[in-house]
C-alpha positions as CSV (number, residue, x, y, z in Angstrom):
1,X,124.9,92.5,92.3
2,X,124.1,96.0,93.8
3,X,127.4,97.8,94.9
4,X,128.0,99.4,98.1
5,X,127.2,102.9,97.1
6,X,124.1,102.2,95.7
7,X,123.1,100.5,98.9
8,X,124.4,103.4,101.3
9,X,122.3,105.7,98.9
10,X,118.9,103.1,98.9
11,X,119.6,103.1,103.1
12,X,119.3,107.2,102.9
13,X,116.5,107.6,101.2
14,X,113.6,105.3,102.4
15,X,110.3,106.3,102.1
16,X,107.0,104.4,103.6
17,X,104.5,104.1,100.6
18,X,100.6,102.7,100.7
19,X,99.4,101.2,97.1
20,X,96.1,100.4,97.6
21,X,94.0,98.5,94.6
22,X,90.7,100.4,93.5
23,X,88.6,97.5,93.8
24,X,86.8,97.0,96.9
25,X,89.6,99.2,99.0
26,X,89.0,102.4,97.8
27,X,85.5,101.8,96.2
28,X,83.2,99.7,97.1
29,X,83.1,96.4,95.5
30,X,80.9,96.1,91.9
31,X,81.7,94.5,88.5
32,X,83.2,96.8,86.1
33,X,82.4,100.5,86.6
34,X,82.0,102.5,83.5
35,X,80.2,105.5,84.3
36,X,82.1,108.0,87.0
37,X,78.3,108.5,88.4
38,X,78.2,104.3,89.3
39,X,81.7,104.9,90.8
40,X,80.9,104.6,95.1
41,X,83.9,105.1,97.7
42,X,84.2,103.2,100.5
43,X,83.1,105.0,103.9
44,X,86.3,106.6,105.7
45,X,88.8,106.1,102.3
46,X,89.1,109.9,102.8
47,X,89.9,109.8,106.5
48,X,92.4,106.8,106.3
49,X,94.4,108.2,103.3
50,X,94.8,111.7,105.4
51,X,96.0,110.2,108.0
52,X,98.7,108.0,106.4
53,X,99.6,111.2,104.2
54,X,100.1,112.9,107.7
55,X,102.5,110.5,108.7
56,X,104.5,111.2,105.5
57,X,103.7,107.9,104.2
58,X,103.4,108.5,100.0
């Protein structure tokens, strides 16, 4: 059971986080890349992960 000063801490010190899986969200969807020259990133994965990085969101 969590006691109450952990949870007035946790309350503090809430942060907004984006975990995004590699496969087909950040590159586009292939079997198993090997070779950083067959690696291809999805259109606008730039853009979008600016944005939520300007909103503080780690």
């Amino acid at each position: 059971m969590l006691n109450e000063n952990f949870l007035a801490i946790n309350k503090k010190t809430k942060n907004k986080a984006l975990f995004l899986d590699r496969d087909g969200a950040i590159n586009t969807g292939k079997n198993y890349v090997s070779k950083i020259e067959d690696f291809e990133f999805q259109p606008g994965i730039f853009e979008l992960i600016a944005s939520y990085q300007e909103q503080k969101v780690i």
